[in-house]
C-alpha positions as CSV (number, residue, x, y, z in Angstrom):
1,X,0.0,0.0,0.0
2,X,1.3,3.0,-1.0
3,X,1.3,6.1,1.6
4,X,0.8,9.4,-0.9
5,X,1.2,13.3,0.7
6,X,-2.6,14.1,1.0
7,X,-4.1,17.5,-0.7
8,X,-6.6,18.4,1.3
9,X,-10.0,19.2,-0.9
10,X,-11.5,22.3,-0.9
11,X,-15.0,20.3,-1.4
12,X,-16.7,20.3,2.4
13,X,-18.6,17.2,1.3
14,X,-17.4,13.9,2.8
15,X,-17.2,10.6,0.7
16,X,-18.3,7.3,2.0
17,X,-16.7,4.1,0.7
18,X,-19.2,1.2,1.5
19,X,-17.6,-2.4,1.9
20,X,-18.3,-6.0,3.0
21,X,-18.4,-7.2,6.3
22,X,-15.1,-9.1,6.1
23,X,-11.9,-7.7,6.7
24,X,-10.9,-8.1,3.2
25,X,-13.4,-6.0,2.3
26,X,-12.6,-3.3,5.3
27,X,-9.0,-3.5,4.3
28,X,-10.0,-3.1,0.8
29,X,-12.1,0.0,1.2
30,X,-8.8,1.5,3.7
31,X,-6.8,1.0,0.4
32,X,-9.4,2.9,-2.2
33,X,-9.9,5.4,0.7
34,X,-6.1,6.8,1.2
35,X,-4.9,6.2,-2.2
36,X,-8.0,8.5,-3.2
37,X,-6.4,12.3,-2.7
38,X,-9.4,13.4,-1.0
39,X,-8.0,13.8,2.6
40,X,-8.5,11.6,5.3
41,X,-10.4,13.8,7.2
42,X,-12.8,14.2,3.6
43,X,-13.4,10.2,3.7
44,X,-15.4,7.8,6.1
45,X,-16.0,3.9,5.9
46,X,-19.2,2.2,6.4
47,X,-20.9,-1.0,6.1
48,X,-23.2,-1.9,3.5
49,X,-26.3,-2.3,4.8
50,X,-25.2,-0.8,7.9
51,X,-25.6,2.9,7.4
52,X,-28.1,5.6,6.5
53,X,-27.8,7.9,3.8
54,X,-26.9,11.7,4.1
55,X,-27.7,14.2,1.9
56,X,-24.1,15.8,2.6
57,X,-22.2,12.8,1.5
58,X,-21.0,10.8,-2.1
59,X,-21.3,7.4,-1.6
60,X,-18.8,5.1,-3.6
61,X,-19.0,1.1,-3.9
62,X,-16.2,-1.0,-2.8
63,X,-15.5,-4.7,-4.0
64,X,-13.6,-7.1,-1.9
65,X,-10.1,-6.8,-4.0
66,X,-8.2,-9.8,-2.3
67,X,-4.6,-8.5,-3.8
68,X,-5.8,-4.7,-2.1
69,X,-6.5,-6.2,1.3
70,X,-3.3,-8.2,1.1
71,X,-0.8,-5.0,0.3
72,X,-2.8,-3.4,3.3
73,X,-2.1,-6.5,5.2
74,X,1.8,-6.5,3.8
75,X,2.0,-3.1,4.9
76,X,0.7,-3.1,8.4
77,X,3.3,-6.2,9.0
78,X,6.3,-5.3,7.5
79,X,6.3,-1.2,7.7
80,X,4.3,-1.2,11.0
81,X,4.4,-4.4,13.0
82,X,2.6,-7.2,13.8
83,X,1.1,-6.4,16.9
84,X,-1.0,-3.2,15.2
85,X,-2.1,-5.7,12.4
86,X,-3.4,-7.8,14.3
87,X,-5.2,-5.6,16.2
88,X,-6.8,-3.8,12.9
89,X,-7.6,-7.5,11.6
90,X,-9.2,-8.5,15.3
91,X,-11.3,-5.0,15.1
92,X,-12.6,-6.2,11.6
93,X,-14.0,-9.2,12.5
94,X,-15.9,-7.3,15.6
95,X,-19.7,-6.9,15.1
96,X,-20.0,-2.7,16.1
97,X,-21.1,-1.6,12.6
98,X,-18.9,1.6,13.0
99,X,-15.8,-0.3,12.5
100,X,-14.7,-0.1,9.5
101,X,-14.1,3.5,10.0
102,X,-12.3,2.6,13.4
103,X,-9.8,0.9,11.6
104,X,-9.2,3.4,8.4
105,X,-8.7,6.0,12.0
106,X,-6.3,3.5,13.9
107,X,-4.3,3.0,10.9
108,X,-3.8,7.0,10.2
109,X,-2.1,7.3,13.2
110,X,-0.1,4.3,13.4
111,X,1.3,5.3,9.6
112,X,1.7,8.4,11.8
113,X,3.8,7.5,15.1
114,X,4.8,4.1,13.9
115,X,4.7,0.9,15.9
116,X,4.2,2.5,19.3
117,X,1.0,3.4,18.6
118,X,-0.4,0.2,20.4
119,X,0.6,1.9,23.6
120,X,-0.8,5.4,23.3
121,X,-4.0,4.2,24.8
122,X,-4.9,8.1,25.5
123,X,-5.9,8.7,22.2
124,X,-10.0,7.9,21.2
125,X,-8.3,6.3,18.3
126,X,-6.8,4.0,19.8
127,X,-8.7,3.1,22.1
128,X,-11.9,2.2,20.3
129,X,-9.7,-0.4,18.3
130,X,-7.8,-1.6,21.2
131,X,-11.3,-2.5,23.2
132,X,-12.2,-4.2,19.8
133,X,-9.4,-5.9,19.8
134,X,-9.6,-7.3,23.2
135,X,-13.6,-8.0,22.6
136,X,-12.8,-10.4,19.4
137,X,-9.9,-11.8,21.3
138,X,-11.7,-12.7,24.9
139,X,-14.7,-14.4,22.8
140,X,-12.5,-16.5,20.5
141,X,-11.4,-17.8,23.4
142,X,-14.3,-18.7,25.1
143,X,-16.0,-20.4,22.1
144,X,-11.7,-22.4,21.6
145,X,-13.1,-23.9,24.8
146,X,-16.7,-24.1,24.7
147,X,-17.4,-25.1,21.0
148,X,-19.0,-28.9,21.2
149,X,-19.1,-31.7,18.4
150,X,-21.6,-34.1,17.4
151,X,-21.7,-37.0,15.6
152,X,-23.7,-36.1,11.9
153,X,-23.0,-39.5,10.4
154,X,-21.1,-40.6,7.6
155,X,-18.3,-40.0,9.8
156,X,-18.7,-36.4,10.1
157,X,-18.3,-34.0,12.8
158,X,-20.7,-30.9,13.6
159,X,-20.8,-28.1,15.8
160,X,-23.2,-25.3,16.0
161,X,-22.2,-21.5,17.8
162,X,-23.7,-18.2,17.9
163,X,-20.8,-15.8,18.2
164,X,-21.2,-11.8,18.6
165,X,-17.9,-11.4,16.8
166,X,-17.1,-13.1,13.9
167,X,-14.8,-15.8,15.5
168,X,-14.5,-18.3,13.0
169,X,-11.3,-17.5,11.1
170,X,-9.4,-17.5,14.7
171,X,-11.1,-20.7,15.8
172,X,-10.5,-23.1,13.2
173,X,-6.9,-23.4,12.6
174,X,-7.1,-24.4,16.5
175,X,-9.4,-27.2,15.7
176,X,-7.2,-28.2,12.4
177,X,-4.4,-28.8,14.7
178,X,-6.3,-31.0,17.1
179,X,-8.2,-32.7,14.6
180,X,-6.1,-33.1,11.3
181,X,-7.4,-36.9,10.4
182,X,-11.1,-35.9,11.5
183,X,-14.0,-34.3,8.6
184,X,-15.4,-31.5,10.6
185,X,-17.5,-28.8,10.0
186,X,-18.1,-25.9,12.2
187,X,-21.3,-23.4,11.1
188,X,-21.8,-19.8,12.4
189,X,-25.9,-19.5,12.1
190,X,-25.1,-15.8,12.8
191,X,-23.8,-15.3,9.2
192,X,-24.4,-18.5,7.6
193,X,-21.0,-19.3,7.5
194,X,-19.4,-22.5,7.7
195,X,-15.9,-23.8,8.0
196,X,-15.1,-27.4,6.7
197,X,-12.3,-29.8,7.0
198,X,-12.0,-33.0,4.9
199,X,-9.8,-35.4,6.8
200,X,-6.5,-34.5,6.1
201,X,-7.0,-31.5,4.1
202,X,-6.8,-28.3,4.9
203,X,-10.1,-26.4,6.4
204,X,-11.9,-23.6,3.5
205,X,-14.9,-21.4,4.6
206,X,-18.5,-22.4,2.6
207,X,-21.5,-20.1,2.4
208,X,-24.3,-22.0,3.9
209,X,-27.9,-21.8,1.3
210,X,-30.7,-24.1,1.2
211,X,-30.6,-24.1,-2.6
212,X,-26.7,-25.0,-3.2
213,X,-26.8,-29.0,-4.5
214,X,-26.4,-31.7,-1.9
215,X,-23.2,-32.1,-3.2
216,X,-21.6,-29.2,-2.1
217,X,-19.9,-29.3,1.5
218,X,-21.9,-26.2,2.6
219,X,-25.6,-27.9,1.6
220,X,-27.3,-28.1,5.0
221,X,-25.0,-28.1,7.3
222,X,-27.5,-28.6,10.8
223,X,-27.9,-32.1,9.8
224,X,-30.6,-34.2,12.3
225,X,-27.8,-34.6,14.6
226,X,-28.5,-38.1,16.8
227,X,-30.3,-36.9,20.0
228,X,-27.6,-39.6,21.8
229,X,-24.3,-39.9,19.4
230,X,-21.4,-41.0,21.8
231,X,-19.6,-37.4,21.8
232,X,-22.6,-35.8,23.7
233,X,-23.1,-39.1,25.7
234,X,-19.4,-38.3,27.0
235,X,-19.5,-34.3,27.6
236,X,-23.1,-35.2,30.0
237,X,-21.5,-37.6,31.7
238,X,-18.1,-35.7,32.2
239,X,-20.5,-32.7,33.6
240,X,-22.3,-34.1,35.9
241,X,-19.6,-36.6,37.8
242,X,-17.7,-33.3,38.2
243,X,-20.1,-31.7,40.0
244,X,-20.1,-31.2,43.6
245,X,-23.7,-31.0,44.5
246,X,-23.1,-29.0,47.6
247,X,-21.0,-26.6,46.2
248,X,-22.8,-25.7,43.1
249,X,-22.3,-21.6,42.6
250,X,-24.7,-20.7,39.7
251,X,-23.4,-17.0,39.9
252,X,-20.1,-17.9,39.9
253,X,-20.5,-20.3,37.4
254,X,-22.3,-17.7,34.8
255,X,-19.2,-15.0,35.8
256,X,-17.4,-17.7,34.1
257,X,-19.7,-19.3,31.5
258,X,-21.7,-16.6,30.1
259,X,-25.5,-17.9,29.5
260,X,-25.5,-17.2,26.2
261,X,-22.5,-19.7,25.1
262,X,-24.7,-22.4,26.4
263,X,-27.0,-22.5,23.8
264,X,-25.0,-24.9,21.8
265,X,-22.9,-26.8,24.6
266,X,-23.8,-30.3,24.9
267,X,-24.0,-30.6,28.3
268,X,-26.7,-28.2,28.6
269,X,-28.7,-29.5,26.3
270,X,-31.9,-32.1,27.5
């Protein structure tokens, strides 16, 4: 990515650039956006679907350019460092439909006071992206520990979550590693996304549609899961013969296992 001198337009009107939801698409509307001359302060990023429409603003379309979110990536790692991409890439996967312009703001400073800038907490900036960061991050690691597989037959494994964040390209290679010889699939019902491993492959993402042909890995991915498959069998048992009856602490216990991870979690399912 290329870091021109900015002229600063005379024109008072902003322009939006409107991307996907994916951090290839934020990072590709952070490359149209400062390679445009208009100013950074003349630009903004938003969402598509996730905005409304001013009269005082142009509106320009962004498509997900894979080789323009990789030369933002590049950048951020090599002239920056990894520490503040990762946190831009964590930000993007957050849910707050005002971050994509978090992260175009984040990155014009860090171009700005270099690496360090993952330290200067006191500026809004910074912060914003830093509690994003932190947000993705504590969730990923929840759902590393809480995800749950089920047997879906023809010796495929299936697991169900409901994430705020979009957690799945953090989760998987974890998973990969643990189960290389295993077919696995792992569906977000939040996005209708789906990760899928063949055994010994390596894992892709799969849009999930009721119209795709039943050959496709992504066709109907909540298969009738067996109410009593040996995986859940185990995760009930292991639940309840670690239980101390007269110790049970349902406060504590949600302090440490949110209610709403449950919903997918074997053992609390009848």
């Amino acid at each position: 990515m290329t870091i021109p001198h900015h002229e600063h337009s005379s024109d008072s009107m902003k322009t939006i650039f409107l991307c996907e939801d994916t951090p290839d698409g934020i990072f590709a509307a952070v490359y149209d956006a400062w390679n445009s001359g208009l100013g950074h302060q003349n630009v903004a990023l938003e969402i598509n679907g996730c905005f409304n429409y001013s009269l005082f603003a142009r509106y320009r379309s962004v498509s997900t350019d894979y080789e323009k979110s990789f030369k933002v990536a590049r950048s951020l790692q090599n002239k920056l460092s990894r520490q503040v991409f990762a946190m831009a890439y964590y930000a993007a996967l957050s849910e707050p439909p005002a971050k994509a312009d978090a992260v175009y703001r984040f990155l014009v400073l860090a171009f700005r006071h270099g690496p360090e800038i993952v330290s200067m907490l006191g500026l809004p900036e910074v912060q914003t992206v830093f509690a994003l960061w932190r947000r993705v991050s504590n969730e990923a690691h929840y759902f590393r520990e809480f995800i749950r597989f089920s047997d879906a037959g023809s010796g495929i494994l299936f697991g169900t979550i409901h994430p705020k964040s979009n957690v799945l390209p953090l989760v998987a290679p974890l998973f990969s590693d643990r189960m290389p010889s295993e077919t696995w699939a792992l569906l977000d019902e939040t996005r209708n996304l789906a990760v899928f491993h063949p055994a010994g492959q390596e894992w892709f993402f799969t849009p999930v549609s009721e119209d795709q042909p039943a050959s496709f890995p992504g066709h109907r991915l909540s298969p009738d899961i067996k109410s009593e498959d040996q995986y859940r069998s185990m995760w009930k048992v292991f639940h309840k013969t670690i239980a101390i009856k007269e110790r049970v602490n349902p406060r504590c216990q949600r302090n440490h296992l949110p209610l709403w991870y449950r919903k997918n979690m074997t053992e609390f399912m009848d």
